[in-house]
N, CA and C atoms as a LAMMPS dump frame, in Angstrom:
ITEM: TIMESTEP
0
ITEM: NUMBER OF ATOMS
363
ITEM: BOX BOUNDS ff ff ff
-5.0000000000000000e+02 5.0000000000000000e+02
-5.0000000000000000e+02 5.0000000000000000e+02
-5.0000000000000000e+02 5.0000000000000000e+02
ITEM: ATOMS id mol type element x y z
1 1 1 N 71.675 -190.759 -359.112
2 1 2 C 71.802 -191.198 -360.477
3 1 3 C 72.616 -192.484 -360.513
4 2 1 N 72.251 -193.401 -360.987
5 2 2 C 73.003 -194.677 -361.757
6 2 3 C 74.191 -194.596 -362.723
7 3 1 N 74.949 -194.67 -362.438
8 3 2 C 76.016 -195.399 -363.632
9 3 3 C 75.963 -196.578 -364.302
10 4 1 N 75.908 -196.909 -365.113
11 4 2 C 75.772 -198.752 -365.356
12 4 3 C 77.101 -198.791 -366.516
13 5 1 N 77.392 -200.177 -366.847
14 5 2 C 78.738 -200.659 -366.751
15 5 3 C 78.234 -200.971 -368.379
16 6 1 N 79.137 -201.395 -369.038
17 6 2 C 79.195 -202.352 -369.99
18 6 3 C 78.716 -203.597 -369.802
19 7 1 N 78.77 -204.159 -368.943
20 7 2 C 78.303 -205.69 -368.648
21 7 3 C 77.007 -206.008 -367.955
22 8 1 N 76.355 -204.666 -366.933
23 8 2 C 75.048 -205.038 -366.74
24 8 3 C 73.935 -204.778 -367.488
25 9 1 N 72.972 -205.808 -367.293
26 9 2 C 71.889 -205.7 -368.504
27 9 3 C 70.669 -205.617 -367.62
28 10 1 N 69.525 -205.127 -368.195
29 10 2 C 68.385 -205.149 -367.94
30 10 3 C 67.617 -206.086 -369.326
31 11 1 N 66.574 -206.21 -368.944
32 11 2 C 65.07 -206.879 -369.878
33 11 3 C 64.324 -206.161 -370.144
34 12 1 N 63.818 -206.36 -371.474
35 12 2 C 62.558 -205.512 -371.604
36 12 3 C 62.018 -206.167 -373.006
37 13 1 N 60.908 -205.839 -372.944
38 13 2 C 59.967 -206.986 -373.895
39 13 3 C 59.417 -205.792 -374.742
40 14 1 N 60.692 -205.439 -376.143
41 14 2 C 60.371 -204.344 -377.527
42 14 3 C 60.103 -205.167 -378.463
43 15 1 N 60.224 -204.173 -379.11
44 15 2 C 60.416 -204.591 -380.877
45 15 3 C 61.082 -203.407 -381.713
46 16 1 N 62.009 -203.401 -381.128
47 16 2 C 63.042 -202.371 -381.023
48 16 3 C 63.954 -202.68 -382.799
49 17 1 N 63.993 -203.603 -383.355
50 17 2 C 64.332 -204.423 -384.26
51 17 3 C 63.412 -204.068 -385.223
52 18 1 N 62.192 -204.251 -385.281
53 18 2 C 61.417 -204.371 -385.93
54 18 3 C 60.07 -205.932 -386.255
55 19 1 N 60.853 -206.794 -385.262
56 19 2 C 60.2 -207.791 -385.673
57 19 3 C 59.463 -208.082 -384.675
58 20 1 N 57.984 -208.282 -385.229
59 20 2 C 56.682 -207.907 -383.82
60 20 3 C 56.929 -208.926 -383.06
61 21 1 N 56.641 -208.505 -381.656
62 21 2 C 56.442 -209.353 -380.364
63 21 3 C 58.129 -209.866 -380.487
64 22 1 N 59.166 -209.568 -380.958
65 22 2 C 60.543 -210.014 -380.42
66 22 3 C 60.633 -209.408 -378.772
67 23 1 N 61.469 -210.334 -378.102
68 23 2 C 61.67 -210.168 -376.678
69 23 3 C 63.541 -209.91 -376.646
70 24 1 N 63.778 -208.461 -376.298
71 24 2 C 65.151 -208.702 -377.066
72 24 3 C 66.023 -208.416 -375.079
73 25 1 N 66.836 -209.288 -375.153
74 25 2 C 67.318 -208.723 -373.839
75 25 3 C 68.335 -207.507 -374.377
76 26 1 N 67.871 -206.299 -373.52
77 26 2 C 69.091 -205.464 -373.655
78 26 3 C 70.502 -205.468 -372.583
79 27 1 N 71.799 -204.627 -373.609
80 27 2 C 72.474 -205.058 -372.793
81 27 3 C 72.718 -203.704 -372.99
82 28 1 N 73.445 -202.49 -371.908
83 28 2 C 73.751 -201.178 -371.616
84 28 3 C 75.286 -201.446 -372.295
85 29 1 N 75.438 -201.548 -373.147
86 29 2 C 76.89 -201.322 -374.051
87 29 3 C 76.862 -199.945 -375.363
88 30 1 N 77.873 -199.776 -375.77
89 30 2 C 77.88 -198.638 -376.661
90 30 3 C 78.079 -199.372 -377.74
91 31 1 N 78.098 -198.633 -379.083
92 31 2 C 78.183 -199.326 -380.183
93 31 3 C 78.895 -198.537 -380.732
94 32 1 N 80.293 -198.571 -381.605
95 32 2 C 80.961 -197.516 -382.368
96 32 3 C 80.845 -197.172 -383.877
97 33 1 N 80.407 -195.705 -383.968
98 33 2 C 79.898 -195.18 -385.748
99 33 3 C 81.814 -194.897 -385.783
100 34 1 N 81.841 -196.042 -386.573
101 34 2 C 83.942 -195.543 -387.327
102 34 3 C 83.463 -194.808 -388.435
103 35 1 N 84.775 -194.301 -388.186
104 35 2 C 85.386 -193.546 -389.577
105 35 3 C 85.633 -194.375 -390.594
106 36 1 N 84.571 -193.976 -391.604
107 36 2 C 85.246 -195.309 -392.983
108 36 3 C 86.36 -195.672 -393.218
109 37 1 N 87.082 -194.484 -393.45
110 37 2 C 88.321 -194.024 -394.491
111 37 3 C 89.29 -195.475 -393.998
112 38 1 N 90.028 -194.699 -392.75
113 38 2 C 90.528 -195.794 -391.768
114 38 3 C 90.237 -197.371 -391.606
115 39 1 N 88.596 -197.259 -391.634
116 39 2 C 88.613 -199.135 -391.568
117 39 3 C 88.417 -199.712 -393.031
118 40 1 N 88.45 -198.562 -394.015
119 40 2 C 88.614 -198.925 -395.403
120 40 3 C 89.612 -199.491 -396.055
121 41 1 N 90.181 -198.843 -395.599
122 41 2 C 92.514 -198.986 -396.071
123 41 3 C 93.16 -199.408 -394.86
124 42 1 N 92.809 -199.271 -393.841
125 42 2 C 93.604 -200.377 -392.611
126 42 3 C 92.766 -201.017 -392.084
127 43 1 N 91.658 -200.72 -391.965
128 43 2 C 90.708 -202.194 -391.153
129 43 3 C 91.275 -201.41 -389.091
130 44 1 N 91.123 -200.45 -389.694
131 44 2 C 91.814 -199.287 -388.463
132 44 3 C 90.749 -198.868 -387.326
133 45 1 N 90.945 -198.814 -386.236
134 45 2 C 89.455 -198.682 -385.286
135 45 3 C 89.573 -197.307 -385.066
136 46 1 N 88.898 -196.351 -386.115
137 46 2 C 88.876 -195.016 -385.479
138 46 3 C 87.281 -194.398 -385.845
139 47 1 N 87.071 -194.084 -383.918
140 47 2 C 85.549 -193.395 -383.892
141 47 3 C 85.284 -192.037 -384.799
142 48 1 N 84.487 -192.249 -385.506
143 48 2 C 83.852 -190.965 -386.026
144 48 3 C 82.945 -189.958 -385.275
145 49 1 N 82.039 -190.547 -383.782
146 49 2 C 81.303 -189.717 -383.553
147 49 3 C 81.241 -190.326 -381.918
148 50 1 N 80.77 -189.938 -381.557
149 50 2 C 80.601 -190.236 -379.474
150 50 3 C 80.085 -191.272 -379.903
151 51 1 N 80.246 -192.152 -378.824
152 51 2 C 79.466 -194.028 -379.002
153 51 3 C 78.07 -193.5 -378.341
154 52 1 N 77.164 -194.754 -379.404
155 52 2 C 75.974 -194.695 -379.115
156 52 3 C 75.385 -196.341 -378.203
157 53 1 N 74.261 -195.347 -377.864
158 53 2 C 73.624 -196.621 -376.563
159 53 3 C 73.518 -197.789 -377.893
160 54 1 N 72.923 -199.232 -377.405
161 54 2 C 72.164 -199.669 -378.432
162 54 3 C 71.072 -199.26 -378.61
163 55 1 N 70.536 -199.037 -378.147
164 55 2 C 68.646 -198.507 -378.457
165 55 3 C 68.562 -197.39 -379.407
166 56 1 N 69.565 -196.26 -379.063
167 56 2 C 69.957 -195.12 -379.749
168 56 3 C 70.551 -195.812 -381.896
169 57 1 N 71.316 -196.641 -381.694
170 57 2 C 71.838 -197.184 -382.557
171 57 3 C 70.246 -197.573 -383.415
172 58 1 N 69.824 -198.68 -382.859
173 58 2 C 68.863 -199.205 -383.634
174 58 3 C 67.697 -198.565 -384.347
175 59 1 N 67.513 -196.945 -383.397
176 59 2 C 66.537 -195.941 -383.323
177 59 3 C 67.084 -195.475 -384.867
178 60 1 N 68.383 -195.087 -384.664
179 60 2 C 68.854 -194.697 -385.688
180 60 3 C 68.988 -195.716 -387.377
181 61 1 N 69.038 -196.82 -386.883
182 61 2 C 68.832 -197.183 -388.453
183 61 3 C 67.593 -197.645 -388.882
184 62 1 N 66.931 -197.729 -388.11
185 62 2 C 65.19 -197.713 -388.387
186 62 3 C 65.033 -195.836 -389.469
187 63 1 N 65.399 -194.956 -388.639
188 63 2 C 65.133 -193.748 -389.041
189 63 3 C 65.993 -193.777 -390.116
190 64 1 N 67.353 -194.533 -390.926
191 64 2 C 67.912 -194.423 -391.84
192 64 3 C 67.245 -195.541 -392.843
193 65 1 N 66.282 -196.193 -392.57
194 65 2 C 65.937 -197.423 -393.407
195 65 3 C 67.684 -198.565 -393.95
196 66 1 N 68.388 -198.362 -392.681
197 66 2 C 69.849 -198.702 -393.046
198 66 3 C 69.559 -200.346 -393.158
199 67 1 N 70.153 -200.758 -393.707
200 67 2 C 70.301 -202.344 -394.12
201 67 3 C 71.613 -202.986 -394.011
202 68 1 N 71.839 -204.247 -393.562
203 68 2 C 72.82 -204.862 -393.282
204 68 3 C 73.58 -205.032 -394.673
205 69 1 N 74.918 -205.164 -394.569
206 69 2 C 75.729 -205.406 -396.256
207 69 3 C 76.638 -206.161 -395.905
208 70 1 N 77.224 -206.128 -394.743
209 70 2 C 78.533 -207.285 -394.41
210 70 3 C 78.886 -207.196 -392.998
211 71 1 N 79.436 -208.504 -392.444
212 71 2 C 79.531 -208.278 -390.812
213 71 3 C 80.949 -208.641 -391.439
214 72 1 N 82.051 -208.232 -390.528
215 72 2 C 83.299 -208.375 -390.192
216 72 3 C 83.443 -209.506 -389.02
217 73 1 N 84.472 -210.388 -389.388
218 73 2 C 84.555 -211.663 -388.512
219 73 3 C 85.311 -211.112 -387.108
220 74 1 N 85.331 -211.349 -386.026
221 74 2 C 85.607 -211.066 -384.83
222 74 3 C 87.025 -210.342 -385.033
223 75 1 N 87.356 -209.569 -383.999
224 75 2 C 88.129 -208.221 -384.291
225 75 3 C 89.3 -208.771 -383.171
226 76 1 N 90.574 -209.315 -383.262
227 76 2 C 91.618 -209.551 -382.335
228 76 3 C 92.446 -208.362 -381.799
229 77 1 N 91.606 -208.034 -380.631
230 77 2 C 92.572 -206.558 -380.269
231 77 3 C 91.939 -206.916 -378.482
232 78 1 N 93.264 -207.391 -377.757
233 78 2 C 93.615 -207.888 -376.593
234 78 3 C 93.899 -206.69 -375.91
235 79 1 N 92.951 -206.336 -374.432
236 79 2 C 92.772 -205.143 -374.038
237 79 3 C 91.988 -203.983 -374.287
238 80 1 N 91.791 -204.337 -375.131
239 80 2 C 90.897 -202.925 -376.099
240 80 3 C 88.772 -203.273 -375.96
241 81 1 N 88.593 -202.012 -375.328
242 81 2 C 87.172 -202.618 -375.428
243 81 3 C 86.591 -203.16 -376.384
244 82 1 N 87.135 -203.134 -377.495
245 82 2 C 86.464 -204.233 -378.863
246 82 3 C 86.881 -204.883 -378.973
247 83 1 N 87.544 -205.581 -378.26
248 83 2 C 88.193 -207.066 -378.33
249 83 3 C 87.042 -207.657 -378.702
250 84 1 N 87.347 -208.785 -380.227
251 84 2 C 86.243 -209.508 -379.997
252 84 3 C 84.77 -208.566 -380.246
253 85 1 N 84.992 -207.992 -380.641
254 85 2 C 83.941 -206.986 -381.442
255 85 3 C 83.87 -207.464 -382.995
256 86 1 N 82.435 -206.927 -383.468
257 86 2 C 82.696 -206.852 -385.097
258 86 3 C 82.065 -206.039 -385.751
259 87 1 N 82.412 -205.535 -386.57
260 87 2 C 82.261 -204.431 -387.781
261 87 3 C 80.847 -204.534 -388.679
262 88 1 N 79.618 -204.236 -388.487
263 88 2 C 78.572 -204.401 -389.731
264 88 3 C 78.78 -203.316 -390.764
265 89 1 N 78.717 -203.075 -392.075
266 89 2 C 78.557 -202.524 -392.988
267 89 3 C 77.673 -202.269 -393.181
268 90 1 N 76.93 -201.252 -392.904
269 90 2 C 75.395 -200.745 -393.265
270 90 3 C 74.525 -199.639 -394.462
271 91 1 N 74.024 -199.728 -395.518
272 91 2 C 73.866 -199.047 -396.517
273 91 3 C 72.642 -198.469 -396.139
274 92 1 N 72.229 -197.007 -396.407
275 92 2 C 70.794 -196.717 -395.724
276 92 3 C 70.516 -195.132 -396.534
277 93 1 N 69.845 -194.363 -396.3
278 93 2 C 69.444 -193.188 -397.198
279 93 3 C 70.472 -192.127 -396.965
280 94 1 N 71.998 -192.283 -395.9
281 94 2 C 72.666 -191.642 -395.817
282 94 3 C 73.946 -192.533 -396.624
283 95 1 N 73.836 -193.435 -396.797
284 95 2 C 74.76 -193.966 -397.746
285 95 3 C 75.496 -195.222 -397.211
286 96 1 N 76.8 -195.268 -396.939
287 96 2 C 77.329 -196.983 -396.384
288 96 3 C 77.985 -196.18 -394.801
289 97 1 N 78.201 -196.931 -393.938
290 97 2 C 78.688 -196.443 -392.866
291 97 3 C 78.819 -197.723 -392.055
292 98 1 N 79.765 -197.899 -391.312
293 98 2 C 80.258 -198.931 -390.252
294 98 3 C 80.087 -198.536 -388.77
295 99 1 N 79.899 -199.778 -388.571
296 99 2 C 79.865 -199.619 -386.967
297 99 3 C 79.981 -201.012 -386.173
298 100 1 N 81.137 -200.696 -385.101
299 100 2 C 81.875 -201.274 -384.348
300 100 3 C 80.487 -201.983 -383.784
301 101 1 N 80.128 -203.168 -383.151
302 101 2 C 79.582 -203.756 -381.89
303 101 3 C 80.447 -204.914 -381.051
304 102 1 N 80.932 -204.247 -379.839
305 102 2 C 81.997 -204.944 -378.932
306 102 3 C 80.948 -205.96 -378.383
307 103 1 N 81.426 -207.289 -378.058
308 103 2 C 80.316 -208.561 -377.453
309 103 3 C 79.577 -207.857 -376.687
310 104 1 N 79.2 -207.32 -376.178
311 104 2 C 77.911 -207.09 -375.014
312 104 3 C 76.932 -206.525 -375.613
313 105 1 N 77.272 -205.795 -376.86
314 105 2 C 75.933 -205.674 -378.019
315 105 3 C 75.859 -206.317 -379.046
316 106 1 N 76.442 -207.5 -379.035
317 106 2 C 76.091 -208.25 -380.053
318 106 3 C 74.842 -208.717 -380.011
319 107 1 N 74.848 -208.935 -378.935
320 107 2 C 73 -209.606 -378.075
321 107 3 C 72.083 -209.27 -379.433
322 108 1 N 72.181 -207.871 -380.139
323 108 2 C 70.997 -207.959 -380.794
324 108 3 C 71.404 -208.112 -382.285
325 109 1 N 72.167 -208.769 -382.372
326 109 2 C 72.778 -209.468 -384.179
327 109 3 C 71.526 -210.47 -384.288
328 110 1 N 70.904 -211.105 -383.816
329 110 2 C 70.262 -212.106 -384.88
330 110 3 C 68.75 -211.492 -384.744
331 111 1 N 67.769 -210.411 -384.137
332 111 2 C 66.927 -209.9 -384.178
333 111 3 C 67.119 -208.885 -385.465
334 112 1 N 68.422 -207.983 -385.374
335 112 2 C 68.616 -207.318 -386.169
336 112 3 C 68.906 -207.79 -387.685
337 113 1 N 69.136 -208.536 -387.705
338 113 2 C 69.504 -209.742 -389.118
339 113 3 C 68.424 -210.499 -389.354
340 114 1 N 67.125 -210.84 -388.746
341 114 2 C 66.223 -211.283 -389.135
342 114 3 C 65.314 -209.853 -389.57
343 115 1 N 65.341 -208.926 -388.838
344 115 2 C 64.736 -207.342 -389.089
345 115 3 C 65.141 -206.883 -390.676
346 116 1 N 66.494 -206.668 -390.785
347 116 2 C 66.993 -206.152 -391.888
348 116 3 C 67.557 -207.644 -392.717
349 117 1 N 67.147 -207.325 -394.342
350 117 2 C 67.716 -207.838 -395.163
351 117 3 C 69.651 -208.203 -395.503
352 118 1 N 69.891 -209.039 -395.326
353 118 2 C 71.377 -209.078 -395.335
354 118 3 C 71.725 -209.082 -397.161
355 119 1 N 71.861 -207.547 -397.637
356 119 2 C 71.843 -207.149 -399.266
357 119 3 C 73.4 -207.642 -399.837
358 120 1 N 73.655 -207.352 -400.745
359 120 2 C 74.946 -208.047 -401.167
360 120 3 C 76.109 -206.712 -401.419
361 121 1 N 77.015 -207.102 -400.899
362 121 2 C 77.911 -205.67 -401.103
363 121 3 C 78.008 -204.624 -402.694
């Protein structure tokens, strides 16, 4: 069995996004579902649920019809695997929910932002 890292990536030619014939490089990083409450009133990094792959992530807001509402500007936390991470705000048939993407999944911010409508808070 393989382990793979945060930093190695493979290729693969989806449309994982939604937008036909996109060529999205993947990168094997996790993505974090926070706890609102916390990044509501402190802007606080606390996981709500086990980190998800990206593919898993995207699977999932396709299946939520979730939509983009606000990205959070880069996250200053030196040491911390989200260094340099940022926060999307996502509204979808389960309601608003956040989630962490540390740089190595950012890779799919502008597929996913051309996919989903960026709605107004």
């Amino acid at each position: 069995m393989h382990t793979t890292t945060e930093t190695e990536t493979e290729t693969e030619t989806e449309t994982e996004t939604g937008t036909p014939g996109a060529a999205i490089e993947w990168v094997v990083a996790t993505v974090l579902w926070l706890d609102p409450a916390p990044w509501d009133t402190a802007r606080a990094v606390v996981p709500a649920h086990e980190p998800l792959t990206v593919r898993a992530w995207l699977r999932a807001l396709r299946a939520d019809d979730a939509r983009v509402v606000s990205i959070s500007p880069a996250i200053d936390a030196p040491g911390q695997a989200w260094d340099r991470g940022r926060v999307l705000a996502l509204a979808g048939a389960r309601g608003r929910s956040y989630f962490l993407l540390p740089p190595p999944a950012q890779v799919v911010l502008p597929d996913l932002l051309d996919a989903t409508t960026l709605v107004s808070a």
